[in-house]
Phi, psi and omega in degrees: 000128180307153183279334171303303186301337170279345166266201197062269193318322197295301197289137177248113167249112176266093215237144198197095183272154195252126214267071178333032194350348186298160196272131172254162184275051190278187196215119170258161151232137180212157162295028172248357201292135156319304191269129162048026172300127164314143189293340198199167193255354164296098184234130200243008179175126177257122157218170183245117165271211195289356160275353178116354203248133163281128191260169174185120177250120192257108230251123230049005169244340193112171217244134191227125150244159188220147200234358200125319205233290178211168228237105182266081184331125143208130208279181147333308192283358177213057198017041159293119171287318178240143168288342192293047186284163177240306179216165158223133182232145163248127165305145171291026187227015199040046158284114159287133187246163181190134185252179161195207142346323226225026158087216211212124159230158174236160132350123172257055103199176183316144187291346186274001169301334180252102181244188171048062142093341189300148152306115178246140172288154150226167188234182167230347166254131186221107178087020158122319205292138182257147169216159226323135178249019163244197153338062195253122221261169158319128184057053137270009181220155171193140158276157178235189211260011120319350174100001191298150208223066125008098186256077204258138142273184181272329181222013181223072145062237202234118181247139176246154176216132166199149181255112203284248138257353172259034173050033139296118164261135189245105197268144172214153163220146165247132210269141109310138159260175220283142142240123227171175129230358171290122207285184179296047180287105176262146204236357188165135179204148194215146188276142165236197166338283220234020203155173185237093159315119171228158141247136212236132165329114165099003163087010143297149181224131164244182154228132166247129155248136165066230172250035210241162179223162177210131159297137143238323183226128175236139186281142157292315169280154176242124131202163165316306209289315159306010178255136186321117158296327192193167204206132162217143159247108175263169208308349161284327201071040164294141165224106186292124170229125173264139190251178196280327196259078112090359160305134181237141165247128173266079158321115176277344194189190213238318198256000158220175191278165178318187175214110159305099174246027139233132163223121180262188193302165150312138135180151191264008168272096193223159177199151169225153166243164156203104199229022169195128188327086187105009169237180122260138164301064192279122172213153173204180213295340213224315201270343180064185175242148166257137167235129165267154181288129183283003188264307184287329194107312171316170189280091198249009150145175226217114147274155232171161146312309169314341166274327184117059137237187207304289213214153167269020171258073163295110159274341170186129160211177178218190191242142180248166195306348139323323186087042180235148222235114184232140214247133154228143199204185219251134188100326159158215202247146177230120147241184213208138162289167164296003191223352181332311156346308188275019171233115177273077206222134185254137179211176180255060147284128168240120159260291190300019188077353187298167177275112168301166196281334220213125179265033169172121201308324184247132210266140215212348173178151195220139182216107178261134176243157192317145183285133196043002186284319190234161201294016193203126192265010171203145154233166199222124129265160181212187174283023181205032158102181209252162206220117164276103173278126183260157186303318202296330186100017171283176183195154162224179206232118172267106160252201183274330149328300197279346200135326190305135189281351168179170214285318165268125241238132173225328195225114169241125172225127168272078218291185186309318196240058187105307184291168185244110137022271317240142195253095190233186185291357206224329142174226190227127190233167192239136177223145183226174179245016166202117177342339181276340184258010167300121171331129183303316178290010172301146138229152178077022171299144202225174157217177221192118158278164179203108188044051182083006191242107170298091194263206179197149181200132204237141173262117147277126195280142173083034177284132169278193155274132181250191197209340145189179207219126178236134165289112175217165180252138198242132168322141142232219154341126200277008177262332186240167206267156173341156192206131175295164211201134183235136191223120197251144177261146201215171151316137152026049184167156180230208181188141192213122178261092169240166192016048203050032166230152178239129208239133162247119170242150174220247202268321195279003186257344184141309193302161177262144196297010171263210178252130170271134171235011192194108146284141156202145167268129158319178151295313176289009182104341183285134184283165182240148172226146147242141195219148182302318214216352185253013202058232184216131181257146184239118158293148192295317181240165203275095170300096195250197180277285214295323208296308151346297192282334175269331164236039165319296190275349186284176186305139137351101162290095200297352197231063178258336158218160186210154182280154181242336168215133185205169169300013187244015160207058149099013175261149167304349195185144145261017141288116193243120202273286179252147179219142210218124164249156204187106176079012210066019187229157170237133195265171204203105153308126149216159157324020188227337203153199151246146187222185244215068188230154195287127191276357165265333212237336197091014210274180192254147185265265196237155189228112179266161163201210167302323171266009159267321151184337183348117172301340146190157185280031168258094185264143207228324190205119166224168193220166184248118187294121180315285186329277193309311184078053165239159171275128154284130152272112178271115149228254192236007180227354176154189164263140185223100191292104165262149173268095206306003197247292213274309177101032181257142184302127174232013184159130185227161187231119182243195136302338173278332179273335177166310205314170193260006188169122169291346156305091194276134182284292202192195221291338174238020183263020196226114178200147179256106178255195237266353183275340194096357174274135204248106162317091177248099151295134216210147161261039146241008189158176160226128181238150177251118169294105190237124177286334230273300180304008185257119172221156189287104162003035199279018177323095162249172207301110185268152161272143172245139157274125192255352159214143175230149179217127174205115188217156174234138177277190186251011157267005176094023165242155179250156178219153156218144177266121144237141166244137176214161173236138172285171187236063145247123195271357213277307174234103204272319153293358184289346204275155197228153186238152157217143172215162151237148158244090232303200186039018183210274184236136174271005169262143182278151181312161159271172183310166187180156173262347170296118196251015155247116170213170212227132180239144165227181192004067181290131194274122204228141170212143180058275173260185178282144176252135201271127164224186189198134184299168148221154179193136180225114194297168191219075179325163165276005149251016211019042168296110177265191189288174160298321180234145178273161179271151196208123170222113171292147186204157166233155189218156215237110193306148174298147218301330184266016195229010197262160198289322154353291192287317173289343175281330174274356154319312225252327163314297192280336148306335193293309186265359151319292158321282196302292177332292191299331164286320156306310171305331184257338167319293189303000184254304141322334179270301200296323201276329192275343158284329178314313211294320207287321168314296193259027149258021203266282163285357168291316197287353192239028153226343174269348172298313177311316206253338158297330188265348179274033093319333198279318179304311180293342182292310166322290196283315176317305180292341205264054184229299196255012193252325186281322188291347179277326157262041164232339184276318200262022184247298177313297164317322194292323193272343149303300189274317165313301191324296177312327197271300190292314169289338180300311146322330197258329154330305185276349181275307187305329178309299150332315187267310154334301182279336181297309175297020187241307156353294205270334151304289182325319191284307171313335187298288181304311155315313166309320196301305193320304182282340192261012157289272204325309188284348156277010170240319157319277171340272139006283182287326166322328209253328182284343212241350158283302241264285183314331155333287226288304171327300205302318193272319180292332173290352177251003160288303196284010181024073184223115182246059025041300168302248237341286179351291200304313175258018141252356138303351194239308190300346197261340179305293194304337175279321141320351199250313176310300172270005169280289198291318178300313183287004192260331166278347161295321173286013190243344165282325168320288185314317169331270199299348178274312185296349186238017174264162207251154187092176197322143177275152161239134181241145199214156201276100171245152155240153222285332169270040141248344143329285219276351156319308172315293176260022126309308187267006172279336171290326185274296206292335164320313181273008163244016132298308195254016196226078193277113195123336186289148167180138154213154162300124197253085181263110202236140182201103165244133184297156210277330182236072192279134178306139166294153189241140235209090206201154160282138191268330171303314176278321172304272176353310182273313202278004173259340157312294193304315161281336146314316172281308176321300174313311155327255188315347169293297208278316174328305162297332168280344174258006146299333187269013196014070182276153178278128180076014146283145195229112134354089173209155185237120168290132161218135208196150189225146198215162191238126185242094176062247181235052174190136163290168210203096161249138171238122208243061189247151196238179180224029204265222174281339164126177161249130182298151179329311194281003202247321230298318182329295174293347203298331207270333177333119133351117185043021158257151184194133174277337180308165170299181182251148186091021175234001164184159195262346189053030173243000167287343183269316169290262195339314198286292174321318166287322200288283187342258140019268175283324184276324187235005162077039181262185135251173172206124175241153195243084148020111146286133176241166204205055208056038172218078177061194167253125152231124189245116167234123212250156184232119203244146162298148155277156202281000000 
């Protein structure tokens, strides 16, 4: 050993750590806790094993696995052999060992065996083999990474254990030799990299592979106290060791000597860690935990009672798979979240007897000030005066004592050249670190040390009571840029510090007579008021610096505000908490919510609340993060990062997460300063918020079923009980459930915190039904599990419903029946015969006195039977007469409309016919005329004519016979429309049908109409189906609508209304699997009252003797009945008529 390292060694390093008063955000167990209280406050070692479940050996009560939910004990009866436990380790195969007083038990099988609630046993004899039955102390067991189970004793070397894959234990030992007198003592071992790290009795440290040992350190002095307590190799492969006399050692390598970076109090009680990134953990029975930087060595801070933990007697701690850091010590369990880092928090809590951060717990402003300018890097006011805080976390107290015009402190602000602020109930004092910047309106000036810094502190007189305080930038000049501006809201006035002059308005200004609680300047320069009871007062003219400097001394401008929102133009409350401007928008705190308002007009942009993600809808103080430009929300339920551009809740913050209390105090307890750190004064303390250190929970949660209960009563009903828990710790009330149960219901449940649920008559018939729980955790970061936790069961129908019980059920009905169906056959037979006896001699006395009746009875009915069919012969011959006329009526009627058809069509066919017979004509008379030629020219044998005219006569005879057959087909088509008898139907298309009778129709109503027109408009689709129809019968009923529509516009354009132009759509379209004419006018409409009646029989609107009302019914029968059609009438309301007739396709 080197002479540096003995000198080293020689020298007592007495390190006097300076005692940080912040609060960490543990979460304790303890025997006092109401929920799940430890059986006992001793706990020497927390670990989780590979399911997930935290174990805590609680050292004279026995073994805890804790699930989340409860704290299961176990003792002697489930073979903890000594209660005195000390540690728990797991084998690579999940066997749990436990040491204790009394030596080694292990689990007899793996913790994943023991599911659904079972209880796992443990032995101290395993595979026939005992195993070691003495004293095995803290950090005296270790697995290495074979799964080898690692034992030091006091006198037998090294005992190894392993459990093979046939569940075989395979024992060994290994011997140290003596150095000596010094007994074989391991005093402590820990796995490492390469090996198994020891300490050895007498102040060594080896390393073993295999069976091989290699010295790394040998103590010079032989004593205890020099002997290892605890041992870490960490991921460099630096190896940290702590010794019983309070030395902490760094091996940078193997081949040189340590290095001393600590030498703390005695003790032979040590633990080392590395339970956060970049530190190790030292803790021991006197100490409290030291955390080291793992690069440097150095020392980076001290946990304590001072800090919030139970006790400064650690016995140990580690980390569960969350990353949440759980401490056992003398008094119970501490545990720390995985995010601790980001939490900072001061309260007036004293444990340890130290002087508290805070001379009152609820914190009412927060002021962070520049790093190094002044003897304190934060102030808190509170209701008990101002809490100076140092970088060291030391604090000194400005109170009313000291100047301060009263003890609750609401507004701390720092203006351009220095001074600081303070805002109380009582009115407004300045405290500065040079004479020079005292006010001239100063009084009652005093000084005051603060943390060694000689301060000064001034009263302005005739100062109001104030309630908060704002930094704001106030215009100036248009050549110069914004200028800071510090403004305080008061009883019935408000107050303003600008360029060291102080400006006041109150009630003679405009303001209303109330507690003001919020300033901001807009964009345009107008000032804003927020009031307990009044809404928001606006100044009238833009409060600019000159505006200020100029009417310092003139009269009071009474109408310099006026209100601008209030509930009688769109606000929710006239309570106004905060008032925060941005972007041209002002944001606006109240008891409703936060809301969003436009700064010219008031309209509100948006209103966040509880349901929008809000933690609750008292936004009582919020401030804007340089860096992010999102907003903190303080309420009464947490913190919340709102996204000032979008308004979305994007991160809420609780107690459950570190903070020191969810309670937002007042107006000024929520500031951001230029690092991103979020100031919340609470009315238990104030914490400080580091986003950048916060990260989210991406664990997820496994579910365990931890009890199953399934039973039948004994009235037939079944229950079955789960209980199950997720095994995430970081926030435990954070965690939310969704289950189903398949073969009942397959939808999952909604979220819930609930870790019981209960079925009761699951229903089973004939045989048993098989169903199976699901259950899925939801972390508080909303992470779920990876896999649903799944437990199958069958539950077994009650006894009469099982198929057994129905055959015999069905038996026994069987012979119900059949009995009861025999007793009564025979009951029936017996009773039916008596009756058939008397009734038997009733028929032969009633026989006797029936034939002396019958004849007169006889002639009297055939009497009154002939006069009753001479009365109903006369009527039938009455009602036939009525019947054959009413008929012959309705055939003239019938008929009447046909030929009134059939004239309209004939009409329109004579027009039709008579073009063709005038080109007959015509040509008939030119081709005589050419005749006439033709024979002079063959007098004058000039044959050259001849040719010429009998080429023109042979034209005129084509021409001739064109038109004629072209008026035979229009007589033809005539005569196919008016023939009688069966229709024939044939595959047509239907828009060259209704091409067809559109013009037959039209030139019939210029025929019989001189002067008519309407515009005709047709849009027929190009690829229409063909149809399978009488065309003859479609003909008339497309006359009949067509015609009708012709006259609906004819008539209204007789009436010359102005600018009306006539016109009729007719136009065909394909509707599904049916062709589609739609028949619409723009004439006067069918009235409401009519649309009902149209298809009736002999109804009509024409006048009378202008129409039969069977034309619209016939079309409707022809549609309908003839062709498996519809025929619809549009409904209108004085905007034409549209008729849509619908045909199947073929």
């Amino acid at each position: 050993m080197n002479l540096r390292f003995c000198l080293a060694i020689s020298i007592l390093f007495i390190f006097s750590f300076k005692v940080v008063a912040q609060e960490l955000p543990f979460v304790h167990y303890t025997p006092d806790n109401e929920l799940n209280p430890l059986p006992s406050a001793m706990v020497t070692n927390v670990f989780q094993d590979s399911e997930g479940f935290m174990w805590m050996a609680v050292h004279s009560s026995g073994l805890i696995r804790f699930d989340g939910t409860k704290m299961d004990l176990y003792v002697q009866k489930e073979g903890v052999k000594d209660l005195g436990v000390w540690q728990i380790v797991e084998d690579k195969l999940g066997y749990l060992w436990v040491t204790s007083n009394s030596g080694l038990v292990v689990s007899e099988e793996p913790v994943s065996n023991y599911k659904n609630g079972r209880r796992l046993t443990f032995t101290s004899e395993f595979g026939g083999k005992t195993l070691y039955s003495e004293i095995v102390n803290l950090n005296q067991i270790a697995v290495d990474s074979s799964g080898m189970v690692w034992v030091g004793t006091v006198a037998k070397g090294f005992l190894k254990y392993h459990i093979n894959e046939k569940n075989n234990l395979e024992v060994d030992v290994l011997n140290i030799e003596k150095k000596g007198s010094t007994p074989q003592q391991i005093t402590t071992l820990f796995s490492g990299k390469t090996g198994i790290l020891a300490g050895i009795g007498g102040g060594q440290l080896v390393r073993i592979s295999g069976n091989k040992i290699q010295l790394i350190y040998s103590s010079d002095k032989i004593s205890e106290d020099q002997n290892f307590a605890s041992i870490l190799e960490d991921e460099k492969g630096k190896i940290w060791a702590y010794r019983q006399n309070g030395e902490v050692l760094l091996f940078q390598n193997e081949s040189t000597d340590p290095k001393k970076i600590a030498q703390l109090k005695q003790s032979n009680i040590a633990s080392l860690a590395t339970v956060t990134e970049g530190n190790v953990w030292a803790v021991s029975g006197v100490n409290g935990i030291i955390r080291f930087n793992q690069k440097s060595g150095e020392i980076i801070g001290h946990f304590t009672r001072s800090n919030g933990l139970l006790s400064d007697n650690v016995f140990n701690v580690s980390k569960d798979r969350e990353g949440n850091v759980w401490i056992a010590q003398s008094g119970g369990i501490s545990k720390l979240r995985f995010n601790f880092n980001a939490f900072e928090n001061f309260s007036t809590r004293s444990i340890a007897g130290e002087k508290p951060i805070l001379p009152s717990a609820k914190v009412n402003s927060i002021l962070r000030v520049p790093s190094g300018t002044y003897p304190f890097r934060l102030l808190a006011g509170t209701e008990g005066g101002v809490s100076c805080i140092s970088e060291e976390g030391t604090s000194t107290y400005i109170t009313q004592a000291d100047g301060l015009t009263g003890d609750w402190v609401n507004g701390l602000e720092i203006d351009s050249e220095g001074r600081i602020w303070i805002a109380t109930t009582q009115g407004l004092n300045g405290l500065v670190f040079d004479q020079k910047l005292i006010l001239k309106e100063a009084e009652d000036i005093r000084t005051i040390n603060i943390n060694g810094k000689q301060g000064i502190i001034f009263t302005i007189p005739d100062s109001p009571p104030i309630i908060a305080s704002e930094n704001l930038f106030i215009k100036g000049s248009p050549e110069n840029e914004d200028l800071g501006s510090i403004w305080f809201a008061g009883l019935r006035s408000i107050i303003g510090v600008v360029s060291g002059k102080i400006y006041s308005f109150g009630i003679e200004s405009g303001l209303p007579p109330v507690l003001n609680k919020s300033i901001a300047f807009d964009g345009n320069g107008y000032l804003w008021v927020g009031t307990v009871d009044k809404g928001i007062y606006r100044s009238t003219k833009k409060i600019t610096r000159e505006y200020l400097s100029e009417n310092a001394d003139l009269p009071t401008d009474s109408n310099l505000f006026e209100q601008f929102w209030s509930t009688q133009n769109g606000s929710p409350t006239n309570h106004i908490e905060k008032l925060l401007w941005k972007n041209g928008k002002m944001w606006v705190g109240t008891q409703e919510g936060l809301l969003l308002l436009d700064q010219d007009t008031g309209a509100i942009l948006n209103h966040i609340t509880k349901e929008n993600g809000l933690p609750a809808n008292n936004a009582v103080s919020f401030a804007l993060a340089p860096k992010t430009q999102n907003l903190w929300v303080g309420t009464n339920s947490g913190l919340a990062e709102v996204d000032i551009e979008s308004g979305e809740v994007i991160k809420k913050v609780t107690k459950q997460d570190g903070l020191i209390d969810d309670e937002v105090w007042l107006y000024g307890s929520v500031k951001v300063d230029k690092d991103g750190l979020v100031y919340f004064g609470t009315a238990n303390g104030l914490s400080i918020y580091n986003p950048l250190l916060d990260r989210k929970n991406n664990i997820p949660p496994p579910v365990k079923l931890t009890s199953v209960l399934i039973s039948y009563r004994t009235e037939g009903r079944n229950e079955a009980i789960f209980e199950y828990s997720a095994l995430s710790f970081s926030n435990i009330s954070g965690v939310r459930y969704k289950t189903r149960l398949l073969g009942y219901d397959e939808e999952w449940s909604l979220e819930t915190n609930q870790k019981r649920l209960r079925y009761t008559n699951l229903p089973a018939f004939f045989w048993s039904k098989s169903y199976t729980l699901e259950v899925v955790a939801i972390n508080d970061s909303g992470v779920e599990s990876s896999e649903p936790m799944t437990y199958t069961f069958m539950v077994k129908p009650i006894w009469w419903l099982r198929w057994w019980a129905f055959l015999i059920l069905i038996f026994i009905f069987g012979i119900v029946i059949f009995s009861f169906d025999r007793v009564q056959r025979r009951r029936v037979l017996r009773k039916e015969r008596e009756i058939a006896k008397l009734r038997e001699a009733e028929l032969h006395a009633e026989a006797a006195i029936a034939r002396s009746l019958a004849s007169e009875a006889q002639a009297r009915a055939l009497k009154a039977d002939n006069e009753k069919k001479a009365l109903e012969l006369e009527k039938i011959q009455e009602l036939e007469k009525a019947y054959q006329e009413l008929k012959a009526a309705q055939n003239q009627l019938i008929q009447a409309e046909k030929m009134a058809s059939l004239g309209r069509l004939a009409t329109g066919i004579a027009h039709e016919i008579k073009n063709p017979l005038n080109f007959v004509n015509n040509f008939a008379a030119l081709s005589g005329e050419l005749v006439d030629e033709l024979t002079q020219a063959i007098r004058d044998n000039n044959q050259v004519e001849i040719d010429y005219l009998m080429e023109n006569i042979k034209i005129n005879a084509g021409l001739i016979e064109e038109h004629g057959k072209r008026a035979d087909a229009i007589v033809r088509s005539m005569m196919q429309h008016t023939r009688q008898g069966k229709s024939t139907f044939e595959i047509v298309e239907i828009n060259n049908l209704v091409e067809k009778y559109i013009d037959l129709t039209y030139n019939s109503k210029g025929a019989h109409n001189p002067g008519f027109f309407t515009a005709v408009k047709k849009d027929f689709h190009p690829n229409l189906k063909k149809v399978k129809i009488s065309g003859q019968e479609i003909g008339q009923v497309l006359i009949n609508i067509i015609g009708n529509a012709f006259d609906a516009v004819w008539e209204k354009s007789k009436n010359n209304p102005e600018g009306y132009e006539p016109e009729v759509s007719i136009s065909t379209f394909m509707a599904g699997d049916k062709v589609g004419i739609r028949i619409s006018d723009n004439g006067p409409g069918i009235p409401i009252e009519n649309q009902e009646k149209i298809f009736e029989p002999f109804f009509t609107t024409k006048p009378t003797g202008e129409g039969t009302g069977l034309g619209l019914s016939l079309s409707y029968e022809i549609i309908t009945q003839g062709h498996n059609g519809s025929l619809l009438l549009e409904k209108k309301n004085g905007e034409g008529a549209s008729f849509v007739i619908l045909l199947p396709v073929y």
